[in-house]
PDB file of N, CA, C and O in Angstrom, chain B, residues numbered from 101:
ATOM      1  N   UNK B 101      50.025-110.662 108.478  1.00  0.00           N
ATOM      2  CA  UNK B 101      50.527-111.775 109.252  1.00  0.00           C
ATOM      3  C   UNK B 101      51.382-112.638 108.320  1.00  0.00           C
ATOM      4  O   UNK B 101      51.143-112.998 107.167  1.00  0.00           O
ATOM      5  N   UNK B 102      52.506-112.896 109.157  1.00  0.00           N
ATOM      6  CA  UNK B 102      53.174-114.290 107.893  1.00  0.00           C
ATOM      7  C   UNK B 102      53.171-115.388 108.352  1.00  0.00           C
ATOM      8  O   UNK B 102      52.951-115.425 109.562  1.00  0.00           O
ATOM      9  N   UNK B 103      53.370-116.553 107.737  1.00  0.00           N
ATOM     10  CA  UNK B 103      53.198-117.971 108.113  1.00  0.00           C
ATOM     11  C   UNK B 103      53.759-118.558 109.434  1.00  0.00           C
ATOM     12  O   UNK B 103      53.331-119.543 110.036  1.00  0.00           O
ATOM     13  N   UNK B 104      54.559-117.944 109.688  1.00  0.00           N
ATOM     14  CA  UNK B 104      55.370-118.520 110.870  1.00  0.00           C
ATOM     15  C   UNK B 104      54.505-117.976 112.229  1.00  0.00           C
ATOM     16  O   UNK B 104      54.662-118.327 113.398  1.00  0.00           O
ATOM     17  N   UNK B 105      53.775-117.234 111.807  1.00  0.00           N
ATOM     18  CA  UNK B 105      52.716-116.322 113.029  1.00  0.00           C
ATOM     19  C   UNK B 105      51.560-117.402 113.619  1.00  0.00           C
ATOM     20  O   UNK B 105      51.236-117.916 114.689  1.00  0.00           O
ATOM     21  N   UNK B 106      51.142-117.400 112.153  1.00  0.00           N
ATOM     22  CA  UNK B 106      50.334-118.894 112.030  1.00  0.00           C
ATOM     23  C   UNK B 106      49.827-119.787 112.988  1.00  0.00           C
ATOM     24  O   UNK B 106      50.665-120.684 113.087  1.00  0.00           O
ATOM     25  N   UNK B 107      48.860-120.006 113.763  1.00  0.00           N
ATOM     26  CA  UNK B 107      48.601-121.071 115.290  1.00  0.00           C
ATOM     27  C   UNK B 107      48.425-122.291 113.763  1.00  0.00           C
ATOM     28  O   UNK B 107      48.037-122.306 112.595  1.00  0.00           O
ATOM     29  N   UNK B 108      48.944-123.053 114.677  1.00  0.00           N
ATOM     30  CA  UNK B 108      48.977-124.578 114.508  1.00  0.00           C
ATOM     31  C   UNK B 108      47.409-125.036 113.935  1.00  0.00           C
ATOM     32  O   UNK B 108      46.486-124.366 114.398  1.00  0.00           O
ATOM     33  N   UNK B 109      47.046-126.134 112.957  1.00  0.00           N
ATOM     34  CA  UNK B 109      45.796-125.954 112.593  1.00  0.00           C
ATOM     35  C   UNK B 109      44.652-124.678 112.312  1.00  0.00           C
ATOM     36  O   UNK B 109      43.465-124.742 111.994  1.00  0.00           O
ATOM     37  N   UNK B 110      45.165-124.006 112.462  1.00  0.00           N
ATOM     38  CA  UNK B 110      44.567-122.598 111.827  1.00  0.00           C
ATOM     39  C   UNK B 110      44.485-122.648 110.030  1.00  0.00           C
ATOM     40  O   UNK B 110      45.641-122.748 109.620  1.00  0.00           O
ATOM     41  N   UNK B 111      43.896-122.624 109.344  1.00  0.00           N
ATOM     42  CA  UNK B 111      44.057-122.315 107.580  1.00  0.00           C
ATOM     43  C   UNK B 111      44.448-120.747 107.278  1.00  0.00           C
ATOM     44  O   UNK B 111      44.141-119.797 107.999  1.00  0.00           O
ATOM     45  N   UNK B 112      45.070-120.697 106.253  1.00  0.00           N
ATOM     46  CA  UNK B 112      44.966-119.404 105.995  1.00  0.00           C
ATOM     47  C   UNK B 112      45.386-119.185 104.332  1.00  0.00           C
ATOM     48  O   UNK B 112      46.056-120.070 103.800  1.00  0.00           O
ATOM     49  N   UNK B 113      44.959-117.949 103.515  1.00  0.00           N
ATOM     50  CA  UNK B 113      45.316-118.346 102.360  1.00  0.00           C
ATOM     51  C   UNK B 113      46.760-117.684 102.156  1.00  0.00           C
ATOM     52  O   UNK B 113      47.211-116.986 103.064  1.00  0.00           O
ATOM     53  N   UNK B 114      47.419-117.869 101.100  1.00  0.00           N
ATOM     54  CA  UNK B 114      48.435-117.366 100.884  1.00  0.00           C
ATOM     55  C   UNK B 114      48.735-115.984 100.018  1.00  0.00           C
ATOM     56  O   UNK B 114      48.996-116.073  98.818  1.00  0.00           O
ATOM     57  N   UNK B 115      48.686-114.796 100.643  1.00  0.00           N
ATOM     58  CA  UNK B 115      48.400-113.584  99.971  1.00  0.00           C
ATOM     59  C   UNK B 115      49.729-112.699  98.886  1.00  0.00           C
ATOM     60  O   UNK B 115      49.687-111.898  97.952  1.00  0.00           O
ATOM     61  N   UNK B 116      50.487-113.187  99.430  1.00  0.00           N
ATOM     62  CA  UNK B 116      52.063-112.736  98.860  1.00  0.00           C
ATOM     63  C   UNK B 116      52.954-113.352  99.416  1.00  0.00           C
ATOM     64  O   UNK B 116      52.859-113.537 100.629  1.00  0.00           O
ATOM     65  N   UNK B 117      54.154-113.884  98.642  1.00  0.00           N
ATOM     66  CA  UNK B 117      55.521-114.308  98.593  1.00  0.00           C
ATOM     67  C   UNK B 117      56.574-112.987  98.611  1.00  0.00           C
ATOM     68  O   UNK B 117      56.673-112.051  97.818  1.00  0.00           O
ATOM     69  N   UNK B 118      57.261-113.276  99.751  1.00  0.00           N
ATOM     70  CA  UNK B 118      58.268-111.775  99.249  1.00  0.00           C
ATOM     71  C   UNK B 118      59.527-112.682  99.095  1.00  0.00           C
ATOM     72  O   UNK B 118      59.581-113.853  98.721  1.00  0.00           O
ATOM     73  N   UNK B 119      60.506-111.853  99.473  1.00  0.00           N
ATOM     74  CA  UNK B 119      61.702-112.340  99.094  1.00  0.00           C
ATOM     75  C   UNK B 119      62.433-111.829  97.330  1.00  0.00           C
ATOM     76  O   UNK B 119      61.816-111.153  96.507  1.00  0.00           O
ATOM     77  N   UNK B 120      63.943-112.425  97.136  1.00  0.00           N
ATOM     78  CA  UNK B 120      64.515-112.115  95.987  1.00  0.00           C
ATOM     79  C   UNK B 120      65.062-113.788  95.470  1.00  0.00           C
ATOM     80  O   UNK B 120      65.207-114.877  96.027  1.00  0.00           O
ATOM     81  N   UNK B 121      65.205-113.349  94.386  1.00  0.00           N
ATOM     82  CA  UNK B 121      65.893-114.031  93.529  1.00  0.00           C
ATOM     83  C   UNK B 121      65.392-115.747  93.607  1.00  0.00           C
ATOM     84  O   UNK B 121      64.244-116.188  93.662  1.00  0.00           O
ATOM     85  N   UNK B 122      66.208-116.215  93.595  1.00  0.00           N
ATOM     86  CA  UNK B 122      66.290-117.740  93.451  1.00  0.00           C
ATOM     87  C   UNK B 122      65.488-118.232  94.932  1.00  0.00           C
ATOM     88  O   UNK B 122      64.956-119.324  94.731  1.00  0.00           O
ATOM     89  N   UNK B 123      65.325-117.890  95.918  1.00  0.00           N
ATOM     90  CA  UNK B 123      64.988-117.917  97.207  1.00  0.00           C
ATOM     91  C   UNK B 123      63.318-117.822  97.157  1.00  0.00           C
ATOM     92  O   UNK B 123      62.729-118.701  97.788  1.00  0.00           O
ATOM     93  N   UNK B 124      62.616-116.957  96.551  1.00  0.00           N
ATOM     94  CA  UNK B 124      61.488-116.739  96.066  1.00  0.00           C
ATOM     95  C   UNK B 124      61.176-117.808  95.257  1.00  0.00           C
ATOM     96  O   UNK B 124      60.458-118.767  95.540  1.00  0.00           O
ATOM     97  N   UNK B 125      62.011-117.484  93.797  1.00  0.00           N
ATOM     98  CA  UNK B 125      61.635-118.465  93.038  1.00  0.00           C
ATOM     99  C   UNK B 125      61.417-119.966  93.710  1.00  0.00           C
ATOM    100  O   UNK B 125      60.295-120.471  93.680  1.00  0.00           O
ATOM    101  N   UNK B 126      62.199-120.448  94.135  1.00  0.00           N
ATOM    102  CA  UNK B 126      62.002-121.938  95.055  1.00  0.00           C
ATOM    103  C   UNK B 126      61.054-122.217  96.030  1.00  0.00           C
ATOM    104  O   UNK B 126      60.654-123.336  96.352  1.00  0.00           O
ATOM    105  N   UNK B 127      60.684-121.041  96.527  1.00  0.00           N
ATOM    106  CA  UNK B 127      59.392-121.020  97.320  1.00  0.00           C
ATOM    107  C   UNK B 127      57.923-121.283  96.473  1.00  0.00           C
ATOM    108  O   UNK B 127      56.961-121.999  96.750  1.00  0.00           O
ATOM    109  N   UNK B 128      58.180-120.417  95.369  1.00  0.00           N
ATOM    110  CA  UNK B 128      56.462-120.024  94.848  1.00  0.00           C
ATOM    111  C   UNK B 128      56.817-121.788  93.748  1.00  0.00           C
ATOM    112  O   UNK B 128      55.884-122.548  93.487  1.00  0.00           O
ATOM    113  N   UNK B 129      58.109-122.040  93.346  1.00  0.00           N
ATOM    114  CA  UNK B 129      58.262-123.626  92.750  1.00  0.00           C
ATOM    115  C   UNK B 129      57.488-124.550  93.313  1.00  0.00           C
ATOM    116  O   UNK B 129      56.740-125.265  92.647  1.00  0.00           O
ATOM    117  N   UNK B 130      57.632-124.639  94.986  1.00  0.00           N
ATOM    118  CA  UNK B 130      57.299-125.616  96.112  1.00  0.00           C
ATOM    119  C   UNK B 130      55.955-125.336  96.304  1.00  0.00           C
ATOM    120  O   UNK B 130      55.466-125.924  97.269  1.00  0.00           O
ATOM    121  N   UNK B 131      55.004-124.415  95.502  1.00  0.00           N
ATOM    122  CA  UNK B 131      53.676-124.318  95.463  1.00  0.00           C
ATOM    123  C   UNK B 131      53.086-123.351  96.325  1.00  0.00           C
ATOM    124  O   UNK B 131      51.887-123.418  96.597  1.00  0.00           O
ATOM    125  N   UNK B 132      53.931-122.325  96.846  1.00  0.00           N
ATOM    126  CA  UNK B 132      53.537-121.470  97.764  1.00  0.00           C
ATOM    127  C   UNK B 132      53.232-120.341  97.175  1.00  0.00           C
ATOM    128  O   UNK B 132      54.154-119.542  97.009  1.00  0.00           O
ATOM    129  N   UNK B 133      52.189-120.065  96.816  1.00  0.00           N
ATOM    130  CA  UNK B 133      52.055-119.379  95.594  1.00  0.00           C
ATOM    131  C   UNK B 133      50.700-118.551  96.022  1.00  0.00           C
ATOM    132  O   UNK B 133      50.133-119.016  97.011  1.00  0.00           O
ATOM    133  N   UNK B 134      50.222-117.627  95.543  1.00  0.00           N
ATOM    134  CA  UNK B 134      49.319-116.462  96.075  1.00  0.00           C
ATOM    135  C   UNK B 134      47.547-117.209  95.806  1.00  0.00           C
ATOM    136  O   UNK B 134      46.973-117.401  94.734  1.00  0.00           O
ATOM    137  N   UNK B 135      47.155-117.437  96.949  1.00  0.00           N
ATOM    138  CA  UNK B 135      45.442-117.544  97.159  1.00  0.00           C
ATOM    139  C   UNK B 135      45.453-119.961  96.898  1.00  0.00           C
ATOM    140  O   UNK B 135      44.838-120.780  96.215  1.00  0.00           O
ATOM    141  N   UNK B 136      46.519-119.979  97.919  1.00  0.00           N
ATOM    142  CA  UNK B 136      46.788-121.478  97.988  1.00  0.00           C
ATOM    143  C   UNK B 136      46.287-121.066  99.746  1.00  0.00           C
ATOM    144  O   UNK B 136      46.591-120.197 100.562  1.00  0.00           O
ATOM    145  N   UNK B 137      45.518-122.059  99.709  1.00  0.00           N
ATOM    146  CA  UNK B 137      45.004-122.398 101.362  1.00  0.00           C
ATOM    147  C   UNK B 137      46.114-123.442 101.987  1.00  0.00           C
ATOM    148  O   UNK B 137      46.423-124.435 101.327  1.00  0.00           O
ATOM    149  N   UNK B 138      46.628-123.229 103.105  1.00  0.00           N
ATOM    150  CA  UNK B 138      47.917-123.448 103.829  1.00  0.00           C
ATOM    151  C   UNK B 138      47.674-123.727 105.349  1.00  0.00           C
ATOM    152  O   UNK B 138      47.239-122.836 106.078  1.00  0.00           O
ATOM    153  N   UNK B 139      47.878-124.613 105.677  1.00  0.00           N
ATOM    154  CA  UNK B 139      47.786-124.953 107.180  1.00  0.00           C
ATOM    155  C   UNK B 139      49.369-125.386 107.871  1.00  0.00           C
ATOM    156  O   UNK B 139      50.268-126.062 107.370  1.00  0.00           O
ATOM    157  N   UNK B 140      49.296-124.751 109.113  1.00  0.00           N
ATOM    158  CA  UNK B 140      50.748-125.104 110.328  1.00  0.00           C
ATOM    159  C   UNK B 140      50.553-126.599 110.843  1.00  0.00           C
ATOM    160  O   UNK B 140      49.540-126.692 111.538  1.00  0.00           O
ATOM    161  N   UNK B 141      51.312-127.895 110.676  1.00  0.00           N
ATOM    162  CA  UNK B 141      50.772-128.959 111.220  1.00  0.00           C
ATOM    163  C   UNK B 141      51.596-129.376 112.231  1.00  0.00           C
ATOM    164  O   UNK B 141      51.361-130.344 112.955  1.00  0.00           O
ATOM    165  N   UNK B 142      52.829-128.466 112.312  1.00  0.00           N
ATOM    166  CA  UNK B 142      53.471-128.393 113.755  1.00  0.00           C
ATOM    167  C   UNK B 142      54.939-128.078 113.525  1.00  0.00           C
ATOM    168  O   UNK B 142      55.603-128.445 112.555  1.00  0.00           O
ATOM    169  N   UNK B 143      55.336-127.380 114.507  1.00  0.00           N
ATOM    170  CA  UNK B 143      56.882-126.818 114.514  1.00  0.00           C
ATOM    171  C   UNK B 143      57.632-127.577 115.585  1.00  0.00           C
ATOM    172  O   UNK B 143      57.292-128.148 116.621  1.00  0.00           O
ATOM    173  N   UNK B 144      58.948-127.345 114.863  1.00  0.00           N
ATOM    174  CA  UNK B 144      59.714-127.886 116.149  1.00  0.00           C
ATOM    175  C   UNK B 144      59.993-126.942 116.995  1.00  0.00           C
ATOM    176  O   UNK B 144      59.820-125.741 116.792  1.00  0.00           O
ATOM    177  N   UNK B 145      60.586-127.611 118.307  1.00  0.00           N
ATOM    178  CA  UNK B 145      60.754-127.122 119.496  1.00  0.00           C
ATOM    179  C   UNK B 145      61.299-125.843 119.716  1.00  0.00           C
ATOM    180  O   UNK B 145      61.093-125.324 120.813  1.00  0.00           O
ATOM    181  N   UNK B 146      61.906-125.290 118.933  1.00  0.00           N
ATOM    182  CA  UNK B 146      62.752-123.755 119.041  1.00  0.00           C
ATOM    183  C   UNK B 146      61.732-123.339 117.795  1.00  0.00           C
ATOM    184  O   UNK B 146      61.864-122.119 117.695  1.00  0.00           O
ATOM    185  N   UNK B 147      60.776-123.793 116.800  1.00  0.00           N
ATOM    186  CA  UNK B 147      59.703-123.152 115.889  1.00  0.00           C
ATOM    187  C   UNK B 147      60.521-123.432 114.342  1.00  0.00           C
ATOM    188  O   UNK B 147      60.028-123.136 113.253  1.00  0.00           O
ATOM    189  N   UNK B 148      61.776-124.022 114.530  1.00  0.00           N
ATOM    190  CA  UNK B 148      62.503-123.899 113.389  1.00  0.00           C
ATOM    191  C   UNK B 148      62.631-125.107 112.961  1.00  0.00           C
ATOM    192  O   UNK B 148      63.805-125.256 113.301  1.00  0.00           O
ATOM    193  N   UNK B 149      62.319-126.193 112.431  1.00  0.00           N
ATOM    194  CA  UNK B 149      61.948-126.054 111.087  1.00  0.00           C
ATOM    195  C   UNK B 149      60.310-125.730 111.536  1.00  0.00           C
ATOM    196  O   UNK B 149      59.933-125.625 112.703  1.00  0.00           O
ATOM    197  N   UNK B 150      59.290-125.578 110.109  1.00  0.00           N
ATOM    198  CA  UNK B 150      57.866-125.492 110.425  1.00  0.00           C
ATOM    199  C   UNK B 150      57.233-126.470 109.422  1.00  0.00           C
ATOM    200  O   UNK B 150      57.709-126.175 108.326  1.00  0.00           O
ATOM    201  N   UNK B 151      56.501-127.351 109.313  1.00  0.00           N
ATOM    202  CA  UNK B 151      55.850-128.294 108.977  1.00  0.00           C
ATOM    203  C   UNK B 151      54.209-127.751 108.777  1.00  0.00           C
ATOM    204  O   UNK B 151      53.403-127.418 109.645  1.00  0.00           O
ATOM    205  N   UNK B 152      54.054-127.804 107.248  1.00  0.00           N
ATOM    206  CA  UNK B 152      53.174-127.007 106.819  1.00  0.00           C
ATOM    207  C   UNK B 152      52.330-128.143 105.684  1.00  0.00           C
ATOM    208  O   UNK B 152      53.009-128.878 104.967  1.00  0.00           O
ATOM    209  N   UNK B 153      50.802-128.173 105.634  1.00  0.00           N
ATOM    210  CA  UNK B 153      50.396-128.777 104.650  1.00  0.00           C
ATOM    211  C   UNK B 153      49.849-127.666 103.564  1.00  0.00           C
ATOM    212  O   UNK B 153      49.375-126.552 103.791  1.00  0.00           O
ATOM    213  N   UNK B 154      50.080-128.365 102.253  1.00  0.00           N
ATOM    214  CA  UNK B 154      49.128-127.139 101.271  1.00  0.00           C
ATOM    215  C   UNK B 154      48.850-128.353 100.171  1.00  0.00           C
ATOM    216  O   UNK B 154      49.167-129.522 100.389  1.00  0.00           O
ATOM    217  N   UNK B 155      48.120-127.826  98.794  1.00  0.00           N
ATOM    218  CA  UNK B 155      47.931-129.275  97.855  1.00  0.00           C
ATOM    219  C   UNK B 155      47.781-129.836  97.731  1.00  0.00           C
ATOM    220  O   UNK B 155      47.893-130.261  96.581  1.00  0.00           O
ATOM    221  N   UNK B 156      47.100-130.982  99.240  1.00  0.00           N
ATOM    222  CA  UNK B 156      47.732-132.117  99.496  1.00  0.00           C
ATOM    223  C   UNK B 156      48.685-133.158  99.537  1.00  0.00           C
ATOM    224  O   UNK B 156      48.950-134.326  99.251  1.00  0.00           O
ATOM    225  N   UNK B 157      49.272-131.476 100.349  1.00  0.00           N
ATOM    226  CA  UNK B 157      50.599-132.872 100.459  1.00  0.00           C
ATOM    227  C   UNK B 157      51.216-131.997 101.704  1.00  0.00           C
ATOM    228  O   UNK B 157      50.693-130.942 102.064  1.00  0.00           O
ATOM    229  N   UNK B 158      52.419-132.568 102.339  1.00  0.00           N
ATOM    230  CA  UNK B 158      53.037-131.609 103.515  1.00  0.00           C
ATOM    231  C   UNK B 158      54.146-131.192 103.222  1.00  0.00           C
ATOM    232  O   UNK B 158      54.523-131.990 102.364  1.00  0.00           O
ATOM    233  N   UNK B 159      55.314-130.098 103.444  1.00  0.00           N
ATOM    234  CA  UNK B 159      56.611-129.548 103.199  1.00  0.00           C
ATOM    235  C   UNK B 159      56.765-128.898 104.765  1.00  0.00           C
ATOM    236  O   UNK B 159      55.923-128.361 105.485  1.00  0.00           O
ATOM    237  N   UNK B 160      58.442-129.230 105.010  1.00  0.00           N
ATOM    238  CA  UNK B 160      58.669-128.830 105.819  1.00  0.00           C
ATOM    239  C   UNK B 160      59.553-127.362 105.457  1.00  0.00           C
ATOM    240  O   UNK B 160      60.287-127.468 104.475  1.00  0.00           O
ATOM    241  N   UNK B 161      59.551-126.112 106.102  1.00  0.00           N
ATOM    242  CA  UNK B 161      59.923-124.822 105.105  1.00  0.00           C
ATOM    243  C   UNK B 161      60.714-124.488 106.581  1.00  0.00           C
ATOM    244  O   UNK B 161      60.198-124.686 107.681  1.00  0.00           O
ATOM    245  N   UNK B 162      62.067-123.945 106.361  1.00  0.00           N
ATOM    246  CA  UNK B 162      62.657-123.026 107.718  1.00  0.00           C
ATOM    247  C   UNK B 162      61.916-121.843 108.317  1.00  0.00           C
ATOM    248  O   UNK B 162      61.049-121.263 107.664  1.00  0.00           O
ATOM    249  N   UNK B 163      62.279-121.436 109.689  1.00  0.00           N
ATOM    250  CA  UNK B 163      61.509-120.038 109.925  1.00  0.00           C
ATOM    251  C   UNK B 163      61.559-119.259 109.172  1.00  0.00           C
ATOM    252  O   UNK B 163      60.469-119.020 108.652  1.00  0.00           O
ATOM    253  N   UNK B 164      63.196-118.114 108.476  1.00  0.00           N
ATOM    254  CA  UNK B 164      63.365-117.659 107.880  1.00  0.00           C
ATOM    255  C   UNK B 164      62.262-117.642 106.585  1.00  0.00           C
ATOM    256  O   UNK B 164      61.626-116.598 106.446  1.00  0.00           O
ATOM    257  N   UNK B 165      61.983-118.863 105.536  1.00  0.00           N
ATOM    258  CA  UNK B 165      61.524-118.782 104.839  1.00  0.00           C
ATOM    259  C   UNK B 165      59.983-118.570 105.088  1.00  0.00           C
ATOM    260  O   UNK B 165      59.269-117.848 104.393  1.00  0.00           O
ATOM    261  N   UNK B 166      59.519-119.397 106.323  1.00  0.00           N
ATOM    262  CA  UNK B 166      57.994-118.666 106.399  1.00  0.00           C
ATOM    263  C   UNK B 166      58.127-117.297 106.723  1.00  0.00           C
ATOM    264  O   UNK B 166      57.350-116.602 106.069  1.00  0.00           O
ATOM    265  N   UNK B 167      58.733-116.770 107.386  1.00  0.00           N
ATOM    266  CA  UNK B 167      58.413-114.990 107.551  1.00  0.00           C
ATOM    267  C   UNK B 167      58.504-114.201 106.224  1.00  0.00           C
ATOM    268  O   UNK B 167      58.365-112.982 106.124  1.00  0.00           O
ATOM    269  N   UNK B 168      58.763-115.091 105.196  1.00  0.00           N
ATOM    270  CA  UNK B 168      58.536-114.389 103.846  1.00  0.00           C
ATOM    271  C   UNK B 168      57.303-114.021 103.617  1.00  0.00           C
ATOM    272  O   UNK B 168      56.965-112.914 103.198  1.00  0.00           O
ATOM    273  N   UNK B 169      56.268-115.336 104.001  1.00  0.00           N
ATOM    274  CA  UNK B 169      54.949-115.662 103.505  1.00  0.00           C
ATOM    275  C   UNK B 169      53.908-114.715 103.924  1.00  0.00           C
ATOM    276  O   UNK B 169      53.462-114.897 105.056  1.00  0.00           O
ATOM    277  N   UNK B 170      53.472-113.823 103.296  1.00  0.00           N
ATOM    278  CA  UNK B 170      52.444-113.335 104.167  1.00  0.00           C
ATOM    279  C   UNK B 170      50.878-114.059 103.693  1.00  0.00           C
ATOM    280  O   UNK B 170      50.456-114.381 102.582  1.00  0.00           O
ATOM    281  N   UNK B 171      50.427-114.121 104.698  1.00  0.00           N
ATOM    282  CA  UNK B 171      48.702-114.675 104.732  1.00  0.00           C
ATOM    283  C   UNK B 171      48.048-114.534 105.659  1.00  0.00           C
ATOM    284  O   UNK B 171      48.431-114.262 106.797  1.00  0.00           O
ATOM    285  N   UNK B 172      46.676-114.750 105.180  1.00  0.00           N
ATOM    286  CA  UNK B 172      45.625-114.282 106.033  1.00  0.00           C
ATOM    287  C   UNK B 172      44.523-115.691 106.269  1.00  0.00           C
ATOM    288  O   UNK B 172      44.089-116.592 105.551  1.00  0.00           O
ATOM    289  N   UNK B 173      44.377-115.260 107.753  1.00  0.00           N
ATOM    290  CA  UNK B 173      43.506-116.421 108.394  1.00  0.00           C
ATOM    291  C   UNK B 173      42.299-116.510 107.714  1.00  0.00           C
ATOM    292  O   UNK B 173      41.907-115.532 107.079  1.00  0.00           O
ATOM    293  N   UNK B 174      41.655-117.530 107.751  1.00  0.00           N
ATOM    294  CA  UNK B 174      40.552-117.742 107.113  1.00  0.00           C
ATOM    295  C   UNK B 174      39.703-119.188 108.121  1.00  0.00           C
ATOM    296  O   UNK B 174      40.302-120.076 108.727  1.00  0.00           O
ATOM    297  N   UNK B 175      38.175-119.002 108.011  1.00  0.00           N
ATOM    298  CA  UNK B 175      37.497-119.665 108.726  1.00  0.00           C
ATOM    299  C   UNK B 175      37.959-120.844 108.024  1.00  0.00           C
ATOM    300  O   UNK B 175      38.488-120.735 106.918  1.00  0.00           O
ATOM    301  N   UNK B 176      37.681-122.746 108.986  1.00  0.00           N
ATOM    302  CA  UNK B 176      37.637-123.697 108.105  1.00  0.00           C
ATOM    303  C   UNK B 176      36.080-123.824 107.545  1.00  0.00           C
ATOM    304  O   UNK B 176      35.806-124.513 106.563  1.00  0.00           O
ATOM    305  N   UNK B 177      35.079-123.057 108.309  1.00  0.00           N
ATOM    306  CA  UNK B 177      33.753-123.040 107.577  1.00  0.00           C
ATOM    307  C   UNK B 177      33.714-122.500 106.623  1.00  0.00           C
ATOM    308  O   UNK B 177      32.962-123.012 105.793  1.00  0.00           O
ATOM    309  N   UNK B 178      34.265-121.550 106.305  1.00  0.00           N
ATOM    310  CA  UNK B 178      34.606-120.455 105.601  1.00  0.00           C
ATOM    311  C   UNK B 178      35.365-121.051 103.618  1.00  0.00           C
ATOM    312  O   UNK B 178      35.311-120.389 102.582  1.00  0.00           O
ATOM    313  N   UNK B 179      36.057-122.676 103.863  1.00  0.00           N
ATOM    314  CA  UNK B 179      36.336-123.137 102.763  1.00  0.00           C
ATOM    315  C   UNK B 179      35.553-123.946 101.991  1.00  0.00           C
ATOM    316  O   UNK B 179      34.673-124.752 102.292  1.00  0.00           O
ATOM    317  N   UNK B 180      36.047-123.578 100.875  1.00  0.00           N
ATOM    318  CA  UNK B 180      35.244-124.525  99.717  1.00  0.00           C
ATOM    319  C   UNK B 180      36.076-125.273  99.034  1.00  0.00           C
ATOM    320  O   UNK B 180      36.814-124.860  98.139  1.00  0.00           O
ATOM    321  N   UNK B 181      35.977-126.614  99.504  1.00  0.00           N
ATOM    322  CA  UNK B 181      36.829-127.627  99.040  1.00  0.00           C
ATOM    323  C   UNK B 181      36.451-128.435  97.360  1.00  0.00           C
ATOM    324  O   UNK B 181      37.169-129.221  96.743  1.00  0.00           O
ATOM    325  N   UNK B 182      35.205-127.940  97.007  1.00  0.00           N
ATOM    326  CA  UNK B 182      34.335-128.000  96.009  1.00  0.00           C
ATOM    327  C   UNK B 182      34.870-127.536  94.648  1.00  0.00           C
ATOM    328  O   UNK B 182      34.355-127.719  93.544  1.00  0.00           O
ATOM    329  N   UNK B 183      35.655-127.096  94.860  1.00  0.00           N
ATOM    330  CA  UNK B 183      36.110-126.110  93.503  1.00  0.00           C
ATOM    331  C   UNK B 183      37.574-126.783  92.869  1.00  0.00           C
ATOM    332  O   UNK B 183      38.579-126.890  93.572  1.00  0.00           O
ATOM    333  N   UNK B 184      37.528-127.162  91.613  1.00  0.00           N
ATOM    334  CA  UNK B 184      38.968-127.268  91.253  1.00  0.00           C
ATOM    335  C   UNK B 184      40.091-127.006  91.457  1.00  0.00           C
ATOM    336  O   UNK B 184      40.326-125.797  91.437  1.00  0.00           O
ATOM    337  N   UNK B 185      41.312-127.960  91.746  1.00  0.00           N
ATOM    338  CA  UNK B 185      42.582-127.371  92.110  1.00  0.00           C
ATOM    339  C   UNK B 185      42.664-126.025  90.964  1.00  0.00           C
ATOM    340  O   UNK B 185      41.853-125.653  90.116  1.00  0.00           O
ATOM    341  N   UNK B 186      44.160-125.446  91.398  1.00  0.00           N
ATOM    342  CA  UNK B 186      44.864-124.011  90.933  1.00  0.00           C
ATOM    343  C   UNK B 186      45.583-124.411  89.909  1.00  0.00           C
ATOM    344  O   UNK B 186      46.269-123.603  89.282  1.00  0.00           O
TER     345      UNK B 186
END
């Protein structure tokens, strides 16, 4: 599944970044980076831009660039907020 698949308030972690070059690089920069827990906090009306929290903090990322993201859903029971940042 990639991010843009994503239901709204759903978590999921972040399993791989694809993409090339500088496009990647600026993604995994912006903290999108492999086994970061990632939530959808709402898209606009055509889904484009997508408004995403991770880190604490929020980024808004284009469609294009979430269909890079692949990740996998994960329970919110299921997290452990207990553990040191990455």
């Amino acid at each position: 599944m990639t991010l843009d698949q994503l239901e709204i308030g759903k978590p999921a972690i972040i399993t791989k970044v694809n993409g090339n070059g500088i496009l990647r690089s600026r993604l995994l920069e912006m903290g999108l980076i492999p086994e970061t827990i990632v939530e959808v906090v709402k898209t606009a009306p055509l889904k484009d831009p997508i408004e995403i929290s991770l880190r604490s903090y929020v980024l808004t990322i284009r469609l294009e660039e979430a269909q890079l993201i692949e990740v996998q859903e994960v329970n919110k029971d299921d997290l452990c907020f207990s553990r040191k940042p990455e």
